[in-house]
C-alpha positions as protocol buffer text, in pm:
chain_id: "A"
residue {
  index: 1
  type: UNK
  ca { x: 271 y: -2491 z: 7 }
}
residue {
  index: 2
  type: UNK
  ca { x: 75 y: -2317 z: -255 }
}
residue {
  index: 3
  type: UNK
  ca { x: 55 y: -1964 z: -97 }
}
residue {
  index: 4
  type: UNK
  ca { x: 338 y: -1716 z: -65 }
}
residue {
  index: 5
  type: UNK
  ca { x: 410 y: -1650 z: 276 }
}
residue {
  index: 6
  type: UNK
  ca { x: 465 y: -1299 z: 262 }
}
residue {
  index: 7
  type: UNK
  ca { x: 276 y: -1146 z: 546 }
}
residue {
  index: 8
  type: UNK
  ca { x: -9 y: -957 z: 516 }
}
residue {
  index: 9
  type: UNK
  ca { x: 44 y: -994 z: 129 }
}
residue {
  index: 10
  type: UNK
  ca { x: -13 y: -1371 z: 114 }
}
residue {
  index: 11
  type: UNK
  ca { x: -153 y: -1439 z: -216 }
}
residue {
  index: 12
  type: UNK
  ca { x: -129 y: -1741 z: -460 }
}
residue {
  index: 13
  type: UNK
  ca { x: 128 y: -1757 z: -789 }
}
residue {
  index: 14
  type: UNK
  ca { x: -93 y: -1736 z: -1082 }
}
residue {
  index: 15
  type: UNK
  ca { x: 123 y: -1900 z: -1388 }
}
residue {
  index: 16
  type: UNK
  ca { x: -5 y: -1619 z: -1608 }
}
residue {
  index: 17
  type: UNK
  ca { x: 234 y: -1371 z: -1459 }
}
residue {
  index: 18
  type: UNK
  ca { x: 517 y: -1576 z: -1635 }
}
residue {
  index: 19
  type: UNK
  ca { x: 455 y: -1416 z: -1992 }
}
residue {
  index: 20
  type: UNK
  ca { x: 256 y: -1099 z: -1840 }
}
residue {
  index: 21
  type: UNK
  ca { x: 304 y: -758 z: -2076 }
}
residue {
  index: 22
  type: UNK
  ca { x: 487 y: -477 z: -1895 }
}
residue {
  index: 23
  type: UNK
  ca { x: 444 y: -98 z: -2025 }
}
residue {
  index: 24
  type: UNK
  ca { x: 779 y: 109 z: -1989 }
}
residue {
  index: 25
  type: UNK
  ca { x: 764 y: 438 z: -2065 }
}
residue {
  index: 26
  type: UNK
  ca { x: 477 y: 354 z: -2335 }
}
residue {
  index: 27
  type: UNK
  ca { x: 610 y: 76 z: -2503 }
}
residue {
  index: 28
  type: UNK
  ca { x: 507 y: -337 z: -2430 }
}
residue {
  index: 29
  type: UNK
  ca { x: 754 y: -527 z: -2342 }
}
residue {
  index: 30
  type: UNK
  ca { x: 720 y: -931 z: -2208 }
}
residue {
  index: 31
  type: UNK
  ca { x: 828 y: -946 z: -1824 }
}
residue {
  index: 32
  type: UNK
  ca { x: 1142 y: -1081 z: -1914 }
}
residue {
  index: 33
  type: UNK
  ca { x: 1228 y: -868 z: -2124 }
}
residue {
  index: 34
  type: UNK
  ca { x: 1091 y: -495 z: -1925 }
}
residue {
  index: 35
  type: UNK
  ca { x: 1414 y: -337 z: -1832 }
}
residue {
  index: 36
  type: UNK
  ca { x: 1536 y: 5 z: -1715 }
}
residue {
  index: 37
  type: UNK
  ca { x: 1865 y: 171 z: -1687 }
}
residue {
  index: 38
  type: UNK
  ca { x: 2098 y: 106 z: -1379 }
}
residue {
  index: 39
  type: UNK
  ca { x: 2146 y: 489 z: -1417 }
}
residue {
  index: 40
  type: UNK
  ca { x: 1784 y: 509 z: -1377 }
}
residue {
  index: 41
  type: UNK
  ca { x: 1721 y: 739 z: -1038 }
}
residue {
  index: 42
  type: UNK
  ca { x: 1444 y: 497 z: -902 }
}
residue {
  index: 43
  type: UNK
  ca { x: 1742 y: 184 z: -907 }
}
residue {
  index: 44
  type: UNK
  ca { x: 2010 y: 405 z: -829 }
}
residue {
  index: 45
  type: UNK
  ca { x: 1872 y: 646 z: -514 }
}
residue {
  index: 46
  type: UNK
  ca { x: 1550 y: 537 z: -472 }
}
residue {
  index: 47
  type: UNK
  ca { x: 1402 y: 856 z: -626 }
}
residue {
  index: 48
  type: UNK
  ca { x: 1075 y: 829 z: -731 }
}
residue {
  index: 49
  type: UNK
  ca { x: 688 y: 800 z: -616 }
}
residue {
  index: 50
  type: UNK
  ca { x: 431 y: 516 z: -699 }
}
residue {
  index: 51
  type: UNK
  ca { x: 101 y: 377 z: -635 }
}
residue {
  index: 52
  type: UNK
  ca { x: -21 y: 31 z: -621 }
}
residue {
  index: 53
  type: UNK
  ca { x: -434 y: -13 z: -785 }
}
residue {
  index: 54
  type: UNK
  ca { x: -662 y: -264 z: -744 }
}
residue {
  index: 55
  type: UNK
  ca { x: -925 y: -387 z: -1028 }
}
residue {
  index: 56
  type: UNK
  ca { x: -1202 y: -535 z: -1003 }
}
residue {
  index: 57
  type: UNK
  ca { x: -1438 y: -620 z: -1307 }
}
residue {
  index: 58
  type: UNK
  ca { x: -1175 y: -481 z: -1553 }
}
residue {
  index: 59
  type: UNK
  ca { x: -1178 y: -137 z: -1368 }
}
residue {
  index: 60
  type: UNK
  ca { x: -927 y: 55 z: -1134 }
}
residue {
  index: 61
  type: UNK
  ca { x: -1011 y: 108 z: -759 }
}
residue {
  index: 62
  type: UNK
  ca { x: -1045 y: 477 z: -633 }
}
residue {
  index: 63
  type: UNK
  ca { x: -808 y: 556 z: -933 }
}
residue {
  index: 64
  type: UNK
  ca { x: -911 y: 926 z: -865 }
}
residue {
  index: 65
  type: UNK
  ca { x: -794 y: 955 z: -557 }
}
residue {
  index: 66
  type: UNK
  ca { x: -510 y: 709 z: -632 }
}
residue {
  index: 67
  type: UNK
  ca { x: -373 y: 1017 z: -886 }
}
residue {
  index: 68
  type: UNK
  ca { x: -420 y: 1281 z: -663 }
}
residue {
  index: 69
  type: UNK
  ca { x: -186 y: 1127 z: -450 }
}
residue {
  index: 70
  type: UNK
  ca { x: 67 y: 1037 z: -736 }
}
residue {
  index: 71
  type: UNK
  ca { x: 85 y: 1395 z: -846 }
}
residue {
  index: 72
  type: UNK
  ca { x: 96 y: 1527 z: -525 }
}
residue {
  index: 73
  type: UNK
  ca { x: 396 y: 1339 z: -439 }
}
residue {
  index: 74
  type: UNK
  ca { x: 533 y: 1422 z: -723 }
}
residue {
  index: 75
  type: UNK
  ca { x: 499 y: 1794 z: -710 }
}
residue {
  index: 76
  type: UNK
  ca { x: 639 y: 1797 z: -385 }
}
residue {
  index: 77
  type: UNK
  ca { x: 993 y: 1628 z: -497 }
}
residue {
  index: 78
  type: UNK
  ca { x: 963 y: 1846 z: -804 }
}
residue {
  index: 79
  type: UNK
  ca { x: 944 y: 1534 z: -1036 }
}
residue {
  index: 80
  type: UNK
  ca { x: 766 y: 1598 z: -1356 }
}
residue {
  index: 81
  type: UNK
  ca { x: 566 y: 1346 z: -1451 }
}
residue {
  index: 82
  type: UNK
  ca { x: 594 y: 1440 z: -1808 }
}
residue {
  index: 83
  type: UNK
  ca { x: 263 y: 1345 z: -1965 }
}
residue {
  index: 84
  type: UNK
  ca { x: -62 y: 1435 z: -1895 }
}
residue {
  index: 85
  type: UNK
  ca { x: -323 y: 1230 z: -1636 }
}
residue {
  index: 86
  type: UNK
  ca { x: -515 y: 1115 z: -1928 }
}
residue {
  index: 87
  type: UNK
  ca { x: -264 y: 989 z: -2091 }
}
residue {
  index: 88
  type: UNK
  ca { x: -113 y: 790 z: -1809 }
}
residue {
  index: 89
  type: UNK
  ca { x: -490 y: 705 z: -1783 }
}
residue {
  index: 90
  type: UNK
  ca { x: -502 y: 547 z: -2164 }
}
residue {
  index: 91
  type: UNK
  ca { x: -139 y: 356 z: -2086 }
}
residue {
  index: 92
  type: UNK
  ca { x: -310 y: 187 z: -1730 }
}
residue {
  index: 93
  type: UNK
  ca { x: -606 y: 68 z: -1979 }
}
residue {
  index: 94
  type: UNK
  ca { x: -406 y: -26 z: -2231 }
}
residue {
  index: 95
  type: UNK
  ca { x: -182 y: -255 z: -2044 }
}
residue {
  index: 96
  type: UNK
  ca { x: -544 y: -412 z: -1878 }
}
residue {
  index: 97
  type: UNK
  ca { x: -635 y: -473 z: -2240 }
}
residue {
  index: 98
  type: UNK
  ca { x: -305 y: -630 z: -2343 }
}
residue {
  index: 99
  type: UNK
  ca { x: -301 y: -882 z: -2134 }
}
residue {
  index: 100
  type: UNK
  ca { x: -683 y: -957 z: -2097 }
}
residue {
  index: 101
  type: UNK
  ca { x: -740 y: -808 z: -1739 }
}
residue {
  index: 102
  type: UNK
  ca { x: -1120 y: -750 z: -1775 }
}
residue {
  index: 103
  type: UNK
  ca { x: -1212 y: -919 z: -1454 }
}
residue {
  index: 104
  type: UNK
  ca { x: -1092 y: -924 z: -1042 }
}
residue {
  index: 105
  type: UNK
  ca { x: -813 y: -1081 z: -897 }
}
residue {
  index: 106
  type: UNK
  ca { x: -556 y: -768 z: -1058 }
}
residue {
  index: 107
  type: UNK
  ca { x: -299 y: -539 z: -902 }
}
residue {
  index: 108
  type: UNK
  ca { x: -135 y: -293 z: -1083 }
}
residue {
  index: 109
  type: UNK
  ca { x: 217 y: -108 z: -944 }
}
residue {
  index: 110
  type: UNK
  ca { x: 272 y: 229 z: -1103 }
}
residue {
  index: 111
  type: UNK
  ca { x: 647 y: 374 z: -1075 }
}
residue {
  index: 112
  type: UNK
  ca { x: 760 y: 703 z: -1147 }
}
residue {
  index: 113
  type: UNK
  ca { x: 1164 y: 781 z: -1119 }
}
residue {
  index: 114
  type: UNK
  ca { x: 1316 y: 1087 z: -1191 }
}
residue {
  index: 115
  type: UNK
  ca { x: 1451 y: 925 z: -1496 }
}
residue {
  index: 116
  type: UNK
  ca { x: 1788 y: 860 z: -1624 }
}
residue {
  index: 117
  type: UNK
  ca { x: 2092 y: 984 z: -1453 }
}
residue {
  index: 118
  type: UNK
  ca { x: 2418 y: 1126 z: -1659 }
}
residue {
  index: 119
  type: UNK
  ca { x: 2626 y: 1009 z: -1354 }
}
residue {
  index: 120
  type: UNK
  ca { x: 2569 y: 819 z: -1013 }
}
residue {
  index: 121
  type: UNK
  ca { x: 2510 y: 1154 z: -849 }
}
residue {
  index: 122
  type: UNK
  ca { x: 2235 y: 1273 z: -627 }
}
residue {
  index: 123
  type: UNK
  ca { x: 2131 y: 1607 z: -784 }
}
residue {
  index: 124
  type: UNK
  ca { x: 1900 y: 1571 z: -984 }
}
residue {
  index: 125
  type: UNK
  ca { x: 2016 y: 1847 z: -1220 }
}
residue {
  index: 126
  type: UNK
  ca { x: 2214 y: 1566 z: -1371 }
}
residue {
  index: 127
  type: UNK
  ca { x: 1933 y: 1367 z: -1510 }
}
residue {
  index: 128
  type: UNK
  ca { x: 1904 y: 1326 z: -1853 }
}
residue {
  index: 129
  type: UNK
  ca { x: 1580 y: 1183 z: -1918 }
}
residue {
  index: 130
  type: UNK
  ca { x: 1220 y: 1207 z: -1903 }
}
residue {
  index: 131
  type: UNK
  ca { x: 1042 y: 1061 z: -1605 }
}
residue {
  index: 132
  type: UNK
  ca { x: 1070 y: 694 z: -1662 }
}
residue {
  index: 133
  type: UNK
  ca { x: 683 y: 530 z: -1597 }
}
residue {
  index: 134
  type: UNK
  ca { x: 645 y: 144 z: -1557 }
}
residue {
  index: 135
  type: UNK
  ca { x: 317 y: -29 z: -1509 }
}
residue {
  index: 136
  type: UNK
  ca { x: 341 y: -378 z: -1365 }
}
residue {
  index: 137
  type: UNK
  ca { x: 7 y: -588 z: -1408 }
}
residue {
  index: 138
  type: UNK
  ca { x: -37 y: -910 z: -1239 }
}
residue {
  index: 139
  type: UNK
  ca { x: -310 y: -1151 z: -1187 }
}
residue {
  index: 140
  type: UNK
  ca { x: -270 y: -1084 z: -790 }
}
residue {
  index: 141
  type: UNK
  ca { x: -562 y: -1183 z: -551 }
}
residue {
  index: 142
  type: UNK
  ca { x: -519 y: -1179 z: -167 }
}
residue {
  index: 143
  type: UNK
  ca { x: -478 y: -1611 z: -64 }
}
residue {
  index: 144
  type: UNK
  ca { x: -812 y: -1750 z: 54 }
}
residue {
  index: 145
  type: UNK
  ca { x: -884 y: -1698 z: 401 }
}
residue {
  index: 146
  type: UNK
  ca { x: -771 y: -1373 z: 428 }
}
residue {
  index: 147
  type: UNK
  ca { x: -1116 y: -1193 z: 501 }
}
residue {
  index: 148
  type: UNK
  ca { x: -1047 y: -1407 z: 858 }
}
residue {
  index: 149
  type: UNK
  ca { x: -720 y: -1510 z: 927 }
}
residue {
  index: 150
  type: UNK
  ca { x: -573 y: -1337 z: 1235 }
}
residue {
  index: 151
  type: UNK
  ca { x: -288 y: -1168 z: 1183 }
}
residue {
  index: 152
  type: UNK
  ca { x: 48 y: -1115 z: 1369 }
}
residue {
  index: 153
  type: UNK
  ca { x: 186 y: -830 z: 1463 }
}
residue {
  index: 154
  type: UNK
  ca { x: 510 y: -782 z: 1628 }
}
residue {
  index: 155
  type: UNK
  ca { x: 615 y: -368 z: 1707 }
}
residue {
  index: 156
  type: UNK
  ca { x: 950 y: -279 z: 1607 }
}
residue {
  index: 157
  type: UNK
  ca { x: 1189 y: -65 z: 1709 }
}
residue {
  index: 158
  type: UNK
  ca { x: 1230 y: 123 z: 1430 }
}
residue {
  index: 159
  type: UNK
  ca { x: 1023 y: 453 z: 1417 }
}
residue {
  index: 160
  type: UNK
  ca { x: 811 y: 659 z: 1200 }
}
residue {
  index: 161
  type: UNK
  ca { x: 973 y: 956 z: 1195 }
}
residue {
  index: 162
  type: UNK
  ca { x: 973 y: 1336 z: 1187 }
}
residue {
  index: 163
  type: UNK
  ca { x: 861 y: 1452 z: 831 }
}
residue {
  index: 164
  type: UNK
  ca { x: 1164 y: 1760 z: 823 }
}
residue {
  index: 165
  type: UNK
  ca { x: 1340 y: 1407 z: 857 }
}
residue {
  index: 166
  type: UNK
  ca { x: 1202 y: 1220 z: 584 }
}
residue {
  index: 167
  type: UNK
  ca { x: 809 y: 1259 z: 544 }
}
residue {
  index: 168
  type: UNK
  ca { x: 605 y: 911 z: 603 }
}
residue {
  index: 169
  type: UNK
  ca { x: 351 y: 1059 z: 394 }
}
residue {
  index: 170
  type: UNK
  ca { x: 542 y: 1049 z: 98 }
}
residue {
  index: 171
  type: UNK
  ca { x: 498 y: 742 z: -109 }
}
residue {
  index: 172
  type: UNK
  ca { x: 846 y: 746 z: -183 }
}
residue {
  index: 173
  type: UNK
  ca { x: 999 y: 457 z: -421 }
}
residue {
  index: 174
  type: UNK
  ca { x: 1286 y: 513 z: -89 }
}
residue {
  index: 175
  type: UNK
  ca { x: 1093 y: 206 z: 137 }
}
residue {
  index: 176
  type: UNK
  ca { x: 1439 y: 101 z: 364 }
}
residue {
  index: 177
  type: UNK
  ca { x: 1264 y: 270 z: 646 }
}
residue {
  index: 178
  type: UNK
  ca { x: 972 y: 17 z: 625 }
}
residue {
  index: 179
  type: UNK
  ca { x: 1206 y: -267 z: 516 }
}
residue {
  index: 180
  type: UNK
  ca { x: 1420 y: -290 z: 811 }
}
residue {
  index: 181
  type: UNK
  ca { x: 1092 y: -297 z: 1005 }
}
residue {
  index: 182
  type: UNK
  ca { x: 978 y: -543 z: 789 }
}
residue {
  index: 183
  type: UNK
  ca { x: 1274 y: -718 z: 843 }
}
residue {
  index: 184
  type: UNK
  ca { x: 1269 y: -709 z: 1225 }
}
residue {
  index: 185
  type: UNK
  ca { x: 885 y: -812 z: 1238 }
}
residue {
  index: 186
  type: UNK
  ca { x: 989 y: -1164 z: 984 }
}
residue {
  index: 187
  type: UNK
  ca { x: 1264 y: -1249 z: 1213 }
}
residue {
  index: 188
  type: UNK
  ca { x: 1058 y: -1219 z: 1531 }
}
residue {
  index: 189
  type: UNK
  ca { x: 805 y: -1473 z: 1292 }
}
residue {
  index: 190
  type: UNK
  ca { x: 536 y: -1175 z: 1278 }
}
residue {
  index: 191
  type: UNK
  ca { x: 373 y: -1120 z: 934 }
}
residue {
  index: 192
  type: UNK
  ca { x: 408 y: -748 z: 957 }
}
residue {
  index: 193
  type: UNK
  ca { x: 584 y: -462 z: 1215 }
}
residue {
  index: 194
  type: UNK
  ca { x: 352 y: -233 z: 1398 }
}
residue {
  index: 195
  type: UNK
  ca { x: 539 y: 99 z: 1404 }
}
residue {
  index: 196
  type: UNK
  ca { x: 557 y: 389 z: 1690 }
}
residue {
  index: 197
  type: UNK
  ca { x: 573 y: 762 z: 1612 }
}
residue {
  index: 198
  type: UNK
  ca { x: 890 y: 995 z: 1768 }
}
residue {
  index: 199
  type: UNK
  ca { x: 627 y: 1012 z: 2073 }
}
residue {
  index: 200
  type: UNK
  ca { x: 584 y: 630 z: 2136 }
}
residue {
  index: 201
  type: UNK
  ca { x: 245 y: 634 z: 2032 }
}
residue {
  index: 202
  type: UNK
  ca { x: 117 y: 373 z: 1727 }
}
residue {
  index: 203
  type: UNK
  ca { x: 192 y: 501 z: 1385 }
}
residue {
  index: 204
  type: UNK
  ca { x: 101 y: 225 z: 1122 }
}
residue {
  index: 205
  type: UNK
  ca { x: 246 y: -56 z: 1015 }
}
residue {
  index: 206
  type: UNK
  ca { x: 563 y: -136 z: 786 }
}
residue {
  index: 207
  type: UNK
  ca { x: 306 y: -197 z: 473 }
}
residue {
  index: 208
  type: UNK
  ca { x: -27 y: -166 z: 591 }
}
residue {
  index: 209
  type: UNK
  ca { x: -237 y: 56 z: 827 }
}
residue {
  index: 210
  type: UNK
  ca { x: -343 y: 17 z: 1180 }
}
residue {
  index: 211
  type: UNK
  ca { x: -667 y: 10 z: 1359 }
}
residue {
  index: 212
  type: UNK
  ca { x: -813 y: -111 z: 1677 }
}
residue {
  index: 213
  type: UNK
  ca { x: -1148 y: -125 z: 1834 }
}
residue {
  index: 214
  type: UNK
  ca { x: -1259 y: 1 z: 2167 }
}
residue {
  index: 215
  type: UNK
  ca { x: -1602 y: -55 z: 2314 }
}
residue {
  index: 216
  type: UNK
  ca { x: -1777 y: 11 z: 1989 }
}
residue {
  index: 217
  type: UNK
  ca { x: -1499 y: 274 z: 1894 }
}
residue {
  index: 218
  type: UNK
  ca { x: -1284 y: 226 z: 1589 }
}
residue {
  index: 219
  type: UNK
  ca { x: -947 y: 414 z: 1675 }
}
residue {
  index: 220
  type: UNK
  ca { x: -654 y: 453 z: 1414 }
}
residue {
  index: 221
  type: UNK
  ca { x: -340 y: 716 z: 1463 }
}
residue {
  index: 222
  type: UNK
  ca { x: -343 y: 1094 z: 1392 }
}
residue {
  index: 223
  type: UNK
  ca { x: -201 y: 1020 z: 1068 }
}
residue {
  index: 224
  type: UNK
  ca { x: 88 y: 1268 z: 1128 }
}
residue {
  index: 225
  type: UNK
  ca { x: 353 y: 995 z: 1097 }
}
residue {
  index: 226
  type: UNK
  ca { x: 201 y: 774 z: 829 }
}
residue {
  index: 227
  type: UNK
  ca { x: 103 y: 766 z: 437 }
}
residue {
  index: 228
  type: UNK
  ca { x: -257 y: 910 z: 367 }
}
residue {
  index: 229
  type: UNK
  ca { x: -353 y: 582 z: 288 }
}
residue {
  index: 230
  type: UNK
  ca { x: -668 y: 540 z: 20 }
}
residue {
  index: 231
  type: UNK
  ca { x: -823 y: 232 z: 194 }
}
residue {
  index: 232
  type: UNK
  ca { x: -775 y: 372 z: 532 }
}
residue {
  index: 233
  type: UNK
  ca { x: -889 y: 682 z: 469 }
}
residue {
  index: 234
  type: UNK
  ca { x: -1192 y: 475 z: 284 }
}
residue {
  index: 235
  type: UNK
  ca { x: -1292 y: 300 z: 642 }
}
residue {
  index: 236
  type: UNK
  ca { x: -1267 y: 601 z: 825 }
}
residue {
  index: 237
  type: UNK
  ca { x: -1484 y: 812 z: 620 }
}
residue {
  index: 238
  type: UNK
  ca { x: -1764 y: 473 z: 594 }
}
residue {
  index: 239
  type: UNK
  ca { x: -1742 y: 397 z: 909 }
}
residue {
  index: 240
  type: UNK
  ca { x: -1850 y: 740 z: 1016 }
}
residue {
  index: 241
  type: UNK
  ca { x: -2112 y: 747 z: 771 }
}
residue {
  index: 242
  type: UNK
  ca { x: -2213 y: 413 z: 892 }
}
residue {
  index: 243
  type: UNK
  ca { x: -2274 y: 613 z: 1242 }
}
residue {
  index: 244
  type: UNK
  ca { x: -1989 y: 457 z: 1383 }
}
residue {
  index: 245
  type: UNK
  ca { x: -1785 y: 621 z: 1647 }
}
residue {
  index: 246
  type: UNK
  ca { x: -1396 y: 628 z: 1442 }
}
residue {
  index: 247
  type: UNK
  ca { x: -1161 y: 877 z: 1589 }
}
residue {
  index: 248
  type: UNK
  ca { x: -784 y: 935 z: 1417 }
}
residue {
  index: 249
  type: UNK
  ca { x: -599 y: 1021 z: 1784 }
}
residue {
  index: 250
  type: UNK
  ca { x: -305 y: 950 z: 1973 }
}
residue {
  index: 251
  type: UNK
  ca { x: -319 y: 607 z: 2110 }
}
residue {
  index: 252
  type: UNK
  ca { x: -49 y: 380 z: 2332 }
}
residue {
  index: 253
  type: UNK
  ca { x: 32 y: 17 z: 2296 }
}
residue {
  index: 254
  type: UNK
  ca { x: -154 y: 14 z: 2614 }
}
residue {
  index: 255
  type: UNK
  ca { x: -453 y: 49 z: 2439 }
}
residue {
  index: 256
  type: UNK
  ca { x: -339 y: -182 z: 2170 }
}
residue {
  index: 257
  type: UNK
  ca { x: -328 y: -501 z: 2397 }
}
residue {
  index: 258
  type: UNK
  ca { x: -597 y: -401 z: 2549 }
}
residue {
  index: 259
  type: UNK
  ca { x: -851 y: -370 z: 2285 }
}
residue {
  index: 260
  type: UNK
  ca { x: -1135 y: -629 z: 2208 }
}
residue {
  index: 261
  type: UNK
  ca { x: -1084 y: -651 z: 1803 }
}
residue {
  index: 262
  type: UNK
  ca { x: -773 y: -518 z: 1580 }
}
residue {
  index: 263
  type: UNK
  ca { x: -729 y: -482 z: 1173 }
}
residue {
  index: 264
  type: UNK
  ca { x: -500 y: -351 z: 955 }
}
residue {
  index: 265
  type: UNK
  ca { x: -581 y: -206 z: 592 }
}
residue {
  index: 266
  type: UNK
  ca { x: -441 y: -167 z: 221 }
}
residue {
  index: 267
  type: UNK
  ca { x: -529 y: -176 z: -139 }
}
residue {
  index: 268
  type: UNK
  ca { x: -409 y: -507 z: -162 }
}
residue {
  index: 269
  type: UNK
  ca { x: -599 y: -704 z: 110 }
}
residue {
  index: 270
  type: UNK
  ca { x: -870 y: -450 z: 198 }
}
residue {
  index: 271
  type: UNK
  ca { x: -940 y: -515 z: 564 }
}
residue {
  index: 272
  type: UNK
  ca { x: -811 y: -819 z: 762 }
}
residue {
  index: 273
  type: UNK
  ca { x: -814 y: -907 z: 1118 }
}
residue {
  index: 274
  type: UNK
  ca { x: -538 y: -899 z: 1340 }
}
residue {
  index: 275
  type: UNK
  ca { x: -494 y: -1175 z: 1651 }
}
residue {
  index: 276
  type: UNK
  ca { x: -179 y: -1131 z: 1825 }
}
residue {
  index: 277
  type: UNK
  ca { x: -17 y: -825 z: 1856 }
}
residue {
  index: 278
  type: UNK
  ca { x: 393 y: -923 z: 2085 }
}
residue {
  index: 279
  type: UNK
  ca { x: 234 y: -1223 z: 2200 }
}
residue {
  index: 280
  type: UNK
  ca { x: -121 y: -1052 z: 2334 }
}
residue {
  index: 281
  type: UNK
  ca { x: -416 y: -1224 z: 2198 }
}
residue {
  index: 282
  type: UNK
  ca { x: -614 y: -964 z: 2067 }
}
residue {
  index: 283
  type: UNK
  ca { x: -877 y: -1192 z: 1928 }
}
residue {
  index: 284
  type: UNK
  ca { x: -879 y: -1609 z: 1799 }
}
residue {
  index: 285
  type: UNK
  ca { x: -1164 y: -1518 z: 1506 }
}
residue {
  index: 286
  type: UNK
  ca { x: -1252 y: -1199 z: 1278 }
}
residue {
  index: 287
  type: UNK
  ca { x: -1499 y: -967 z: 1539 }
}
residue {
  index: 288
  type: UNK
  ca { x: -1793 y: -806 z: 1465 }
}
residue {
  index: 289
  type: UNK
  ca { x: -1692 y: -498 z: 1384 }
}
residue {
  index: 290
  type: UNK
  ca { x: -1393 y: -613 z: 1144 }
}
residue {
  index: 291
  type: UNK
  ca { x: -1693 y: -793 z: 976 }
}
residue {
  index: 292
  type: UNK
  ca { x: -1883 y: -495 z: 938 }
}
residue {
  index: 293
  type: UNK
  ca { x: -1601 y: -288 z: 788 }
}
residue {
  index: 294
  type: UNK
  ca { x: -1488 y: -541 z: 523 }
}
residue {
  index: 295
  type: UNK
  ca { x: -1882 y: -532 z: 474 }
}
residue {
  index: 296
  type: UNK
  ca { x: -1884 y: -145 z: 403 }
}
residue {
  index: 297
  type: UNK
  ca { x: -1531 y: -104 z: 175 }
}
residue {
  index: 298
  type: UNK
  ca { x: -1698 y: -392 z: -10 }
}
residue {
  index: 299
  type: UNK
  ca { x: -1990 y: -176 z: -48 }
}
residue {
  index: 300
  type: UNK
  ca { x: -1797 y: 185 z: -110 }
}
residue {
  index: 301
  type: UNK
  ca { x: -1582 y: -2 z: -380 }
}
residue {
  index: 302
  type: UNK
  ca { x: -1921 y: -107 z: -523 }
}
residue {
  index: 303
  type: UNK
  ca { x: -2034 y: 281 z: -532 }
}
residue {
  index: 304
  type: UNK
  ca { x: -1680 y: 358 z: -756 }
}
residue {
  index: 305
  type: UNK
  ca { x: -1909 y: 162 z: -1022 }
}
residue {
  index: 306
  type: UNK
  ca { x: -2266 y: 286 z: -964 }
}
């Protein structure tokens, strides 16, 4: 077997990961050899926020928007980031240029913690760091076939839930939520969990977003109970500029089984087509509408470059 099976994030070892260069906290460091502190907050609690980037032809996805959302997250834990967006800006190129990522086929995951706790403690008044900041670059391209291979899905019991709870749209380096769906969805031999909201209505899924099609409608959740996701929020916005009918309501699993074509989105994959959702064919190959999609992100991730 030559592809991970990991889901919706199949993708196939590239040797050149083995000796790729790390940055932590500015400095290069082999991946052997890029540690952090086990009184680091991220290890410790889970206290952080992050963002994961695709590149294409040596240059960063949507990194804008990417950014936004880091500091945004950030702000609203009160983490300081502790240097300035350019600068995080040079280290991302930088680390592309250390290891000779001037083409596709690279994923970047960008970590901030909190830093360096005095004491296993969950204040964070006893941190006695900076913001630690590790970039991880790896040759990473989605596994052939995943443009068509149908996906599935398997929904979980495990909820999205209230954000005075803890918020979904936080991209929080705190993932056990979406783990122990994650968990359930492997078991039940699913690639990924579909997720309900407090309501019972479909949220998302454990590491990916959720949409379905209805009669020439493309239908994905309010968004109340899920991360503002880049790539989602990418489809929607081309698909209605495409003069496509997209609505972000309140849906059932009703009108999951019953819809003619289903996809879920991320960076990493882009768009790729679901084909059983608990045992319900949704589809045996990619529809015409998934087609279409993939066809426009391809096109709006073309524009980042024009």
């Amino acid at each position: 077997m030559t592809d991970h099976a990991t889901g919706t994030h199949v993708f196939t070892p590239d040797p050149r990961n083995d000796s790729v260069l790390i940055d932590v906290n500015g400095e290069l460091f082999p991946r052997a050899e890029a540690k952090v502190s086990v009184f680091d907050s991220g290890f410790m609690l889970g206290d952080g926020v992050w963002e994961g980037l695709r590149v294409y032809d040596g240059r960063i996805a949507f990194l804008d928007r990417h950014l936004d959302r880091l500091w945004q997250g950030a702000k609203a834990i009160m983490l300081d980031i502790g240097i300035t967006r350019d600068a995080l800006i040079a280290r991302l190129r930088r680390v592309l240029e250390a290891n000779d990522m001037a083409g596709d086929g690279v994923h970047i995951r960008l970590m901030v913690t909190r830093g360096i706790r005095s004491t296993p403690y969950q204040d964070p008044r006893v941190v006695i760091s900076p913001a630690t900041i590790v970039l991880i670059p790896e040759w990473k391209s989605p596994a052939p076939g995943t443009a068509t291979r149908m996906l599935d899905l398997f929904t979980v019991h495990v909820r999205r839930g209230y954000p005075d709870v803890q918020d979904p749209k936080l991209n929080s380096h705190s993932k056990l939520n979406c783990i122990t769906a994650c968990i359930q969805a492997a078991q039940a031999g699913a690639d990924e969990a579909l997720m309900l909201d407090p309501h019972g209505f479909v949220a998302t899924c454990n590491s990916t977003h959720f949409f379905i099609v209805r009669g020439g409608e493309v239908w994905t959740s309010t968004g109340d109970y899920c991360l503002d996701g880049i790539t989602r929020r990418i489809v929607v916005e081309s698909a209605r500029a495409a003069g496509i009918p997209t609505f972000e309501r309140n849906f059932s699993l009703t009108d999951v089984y019953g819809a003619d074509e289903a996809f879920i989105t991320g960076t990493f994959a882009g768009l790729a087509p679901v084909g059983r959702i608990d045992g319900r064919v949704i589809g045996t190959e990619r529809g015409p509408m998934v087609e279409r999609l993939q066809g426009l992100y391809r096109a709006a991730v073309e524009r980042e470059w024009a």
